[in-house]
KEROLUM-823807 format. One record per residue (C-alpha): x, y, z; residue in one letter. Coordinates in nm, 3 decimals. Layout:
N
<rolum x="X" y="Y" z="Z" res="a"/>
...
This chain:
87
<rolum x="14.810" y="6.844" z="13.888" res="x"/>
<rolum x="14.794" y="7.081" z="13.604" res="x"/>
<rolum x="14.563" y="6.856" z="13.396" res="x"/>
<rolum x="14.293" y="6.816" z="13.722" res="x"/>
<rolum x="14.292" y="7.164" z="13.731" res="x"/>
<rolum x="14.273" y="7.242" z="13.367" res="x"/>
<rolum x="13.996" y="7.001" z="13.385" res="x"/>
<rolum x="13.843" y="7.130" z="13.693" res="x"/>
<rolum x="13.806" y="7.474" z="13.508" res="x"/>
<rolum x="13.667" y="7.349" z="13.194" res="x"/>
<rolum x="13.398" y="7.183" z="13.418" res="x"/>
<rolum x="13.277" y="7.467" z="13.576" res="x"/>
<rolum x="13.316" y="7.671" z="13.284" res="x"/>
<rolum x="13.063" y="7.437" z="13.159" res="x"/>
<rolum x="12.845" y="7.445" z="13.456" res="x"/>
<rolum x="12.873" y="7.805" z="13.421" res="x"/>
<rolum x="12.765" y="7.791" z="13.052" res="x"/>
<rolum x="12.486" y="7.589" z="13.120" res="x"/>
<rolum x="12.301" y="7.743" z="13.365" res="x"/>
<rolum x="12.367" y="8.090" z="13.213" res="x"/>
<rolum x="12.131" y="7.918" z="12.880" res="x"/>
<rolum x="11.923" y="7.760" z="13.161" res="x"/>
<rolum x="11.859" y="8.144" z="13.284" res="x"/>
<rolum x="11.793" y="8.289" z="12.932" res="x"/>
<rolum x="11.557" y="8.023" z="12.929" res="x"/>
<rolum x="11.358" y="8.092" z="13.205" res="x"/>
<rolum x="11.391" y="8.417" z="13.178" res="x"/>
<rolum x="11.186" y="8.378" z="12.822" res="x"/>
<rolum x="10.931" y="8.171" z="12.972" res="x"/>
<rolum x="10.878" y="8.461" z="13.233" res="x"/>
<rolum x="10.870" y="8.725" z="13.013" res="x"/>
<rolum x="10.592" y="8.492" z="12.789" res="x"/>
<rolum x="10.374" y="8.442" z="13.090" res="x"/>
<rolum x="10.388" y="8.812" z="13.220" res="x"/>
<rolum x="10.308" y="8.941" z="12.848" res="x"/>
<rolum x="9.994" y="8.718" z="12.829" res="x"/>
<rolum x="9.880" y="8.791" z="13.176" res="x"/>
<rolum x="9.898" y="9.184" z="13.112" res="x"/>
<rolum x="9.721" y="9.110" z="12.774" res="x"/>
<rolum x="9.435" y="8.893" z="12.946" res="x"/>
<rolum x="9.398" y="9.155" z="13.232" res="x"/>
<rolum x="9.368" y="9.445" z="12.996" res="x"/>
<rolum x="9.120" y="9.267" z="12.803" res="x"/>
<rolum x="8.938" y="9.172" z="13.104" res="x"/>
<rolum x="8.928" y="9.523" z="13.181" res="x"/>
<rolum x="8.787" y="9.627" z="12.880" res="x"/>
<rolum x="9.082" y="9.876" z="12.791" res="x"/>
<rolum x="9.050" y="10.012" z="12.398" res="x"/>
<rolum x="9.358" y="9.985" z="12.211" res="x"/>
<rolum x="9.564" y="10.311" z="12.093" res="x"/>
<rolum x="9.514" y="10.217" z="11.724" res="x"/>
<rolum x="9.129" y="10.211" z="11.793" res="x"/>
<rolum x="9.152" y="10.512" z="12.013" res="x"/>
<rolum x="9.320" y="10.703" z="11.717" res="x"/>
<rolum x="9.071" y="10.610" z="11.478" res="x"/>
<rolum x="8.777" y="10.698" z="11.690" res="x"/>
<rolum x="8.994" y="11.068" z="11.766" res="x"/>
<rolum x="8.988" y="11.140" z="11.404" res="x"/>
<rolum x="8.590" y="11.021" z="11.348" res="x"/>
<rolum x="8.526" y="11.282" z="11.603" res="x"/>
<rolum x="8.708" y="11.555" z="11.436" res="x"/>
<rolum x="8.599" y="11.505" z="11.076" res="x"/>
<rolum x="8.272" y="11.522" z="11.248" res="x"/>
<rolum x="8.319" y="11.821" z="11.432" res="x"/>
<rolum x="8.446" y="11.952" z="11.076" res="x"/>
<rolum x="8.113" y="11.862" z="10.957" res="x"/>
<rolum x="7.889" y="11.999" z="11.236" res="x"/>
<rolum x="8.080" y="12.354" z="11.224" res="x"/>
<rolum x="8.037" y="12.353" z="10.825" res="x"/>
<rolum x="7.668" y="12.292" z="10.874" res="x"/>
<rolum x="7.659" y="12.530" z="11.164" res="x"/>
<rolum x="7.780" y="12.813" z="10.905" res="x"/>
<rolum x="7.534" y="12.673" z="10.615" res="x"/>
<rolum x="7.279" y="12.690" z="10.864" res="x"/>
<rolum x="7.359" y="13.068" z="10.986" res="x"/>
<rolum x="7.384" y="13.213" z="10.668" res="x"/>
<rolum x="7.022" y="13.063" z="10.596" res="x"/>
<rolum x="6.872" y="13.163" z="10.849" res="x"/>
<rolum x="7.035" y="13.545" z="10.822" res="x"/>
<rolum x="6.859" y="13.542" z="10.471" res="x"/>
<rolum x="6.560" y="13.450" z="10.536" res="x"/>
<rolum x="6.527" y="13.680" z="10.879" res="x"/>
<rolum x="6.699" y="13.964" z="10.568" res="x"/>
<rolum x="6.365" y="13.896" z="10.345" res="x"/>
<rolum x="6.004" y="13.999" z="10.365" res="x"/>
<rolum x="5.775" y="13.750" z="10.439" res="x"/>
<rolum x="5.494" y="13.635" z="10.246" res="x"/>
Protein backbone atom coordinates (compact mmCIF):
# COMPACT_ATOMS: atom_id res chain seq x y z
CA UNK A 1 0.00 0.00 0.00
CA UNK A 2 2.81 2.28 0.80
CA UNK A 3 4.35 2.02 -2.71
CA UNK A 4 0.63 2.96 -4.52
CA UNK A 5 0.62 5.75 -2.46
CA UNK A 6 4.17 6.84 -2.76
CA UNK A 7 3.40 6.50 -6.34
CA UNK A 8 0.11 8.14 -6.27
CA UNK A 9 1.94 11.30 -4.84
CA UNK A 10 4.72 11.41 -7.20
CA UNK A 11 1.97 11.42 -9.93
CA UNK A 12 0.25 14.27 -8.94
CA UNK A 13 3.23 15.97 -7.92
CA UNK A 14 3.92 15.68 -11.51
CA UNK A 15 0.58 16.74 -12.68
CA UNK A 16 1.07 19.51 -10.39
CA UNK A 17 4.47 20.38 -11.95
CA UNK A 18 3.22 20.31 -15.23
CA UNK A 19 0.50 22.39 -15.36
CA UNK A 20 2.19 24.96 -13.05
CA UNK A 21 4.97 25.27 -16.49
CA UNK A 22 1.77 24.94 -18.59
CA UNK A 23 0.53 28.28 -16.62
CA UNK A 24 3.89 30.18 -16.87
CA UNK A 25 3.40 29.41 -20.32
CA UNK A 26 0.32 30.86 -21.01
CA UNK A 27 0.72 33.32 -18.87
CA UNK A 28 3.82 34.55 -21.33
CA UNK A 29 1.81 34.22 -24.31
CA UNK A 30 -0.79 36.61 -22.57
CA UNK A 31 1.41 39.00 -21.44
CA UNK A 32 3.02 38.96 -25.39
CA UNK A 33 -0.37 39.54 -26.90
CA UNK A 34 -1.54 42.32 -24.38
CA UNK A 35 1.99 44.19 -24.88
CA UNK A 36 1.53 44.24 -28.70
CA UNK A 37 -2.09 45.15 -28.59
CA UNK A 38 -1.33 48.28 -26.23
CA UNK A 39 1.62 49.05 -28.64
CA UNK A 40 -0.66 48.80 -31.88
CA UNK A 41 -3.48 50.85 -30.15
CA UNK A 42 -1.16 53.59 -29.07
CA UNK A 43 0.21 53.78 -32.40
CA UNK A 44 -3.11 53.79 -33.89
CA UNK A 45 -3.80 56.60 -31.76
CA UNK A 46 -1.11 58.56 -32.76
CA UNK A 47 0.39 58.93 -29.12
CA UNK A 48 4.22 60.59 -29.23
CA UNK A 49 6.64 58.75 -27.28
CA UNK A 50 8.26 60.30 -23.92
CA UNK A 51 11.77 60.19 -25.49
CA UNK A 52 10.35 62.32 -28.45
CA UNK A 53 8.30 64.40 -26.12
CA UNK A 54 11.57 65.24 -24.16
CA UNK A 55 13.42 66.18 -27.08
CA UNK A 56 10.79 68.41 -28.52
CA UNK A 57 10.54 70.04 -24.50
CA UNK A 58 14.10 71.01 -24.73
CA UNK A 59 13.85 72.43 -28.67
CA UNK A 60 11.29 74.67 -27.20
CA UNK A 61 13.33 75.96 -24.43
CA UNK A 62 16.65 76.54 -26.20
CA UNK A 63 14.33 78.42 -28.38
CA UNK A 64 12.68 80.38 -25.93
CA UNK A 65 16.45 81.04 -24.76
CA UNK A 66 16.96 82.37 -28.12
CA UNK A 67 13.82 84.51 -28.61
CA UNK A 68 14.38 86.27 -25.02
CA UNK A 69 18.21 86.90 -26.04
CA UNK A 70 17.01 88.51 -29.23
CA UNK A 71 14.19 90.21 -27.41
CA UNK A 72 17.04 92.03 -25.21
CA UNK A 73 19.38 92.61 -28.47
CA UNK A 74 16.44 94.00 -29.96
CA UNK A 75 15.49 96.47 -26.89
CA UNK A 76 18.68 97.80 -26.36
CA UNK A 77 18.66 98.77 -30.23
CA UNK A 78 15.91 100.20 -30.40
CA UNK A 79 16.57 102.36 -26.90
CA UNK A 80 19.68 103.70 -28.90
CA UNK A 81 18.44 104.64 -31.70
CA UNK A 82 15.07 106.36 -30.01
CA UNK A 83 18.51 107.94 -27.51
CA UNK A 84 20.03 109.56 -30.91
CA UNK A 85 19.17 112.47 -33.12
CA UNK A 86 17.94 111.73 -36.28
CA UNK A 87 19.27 112.63 -39.50
Amino acid sequence: MTQTSNRFFDEMARLVNDATGAAQGFKREVDTVVKHQAEKFLNDMDVVKREEFEAVKEMARIAREENDALKARIDALEARLNGSPRA
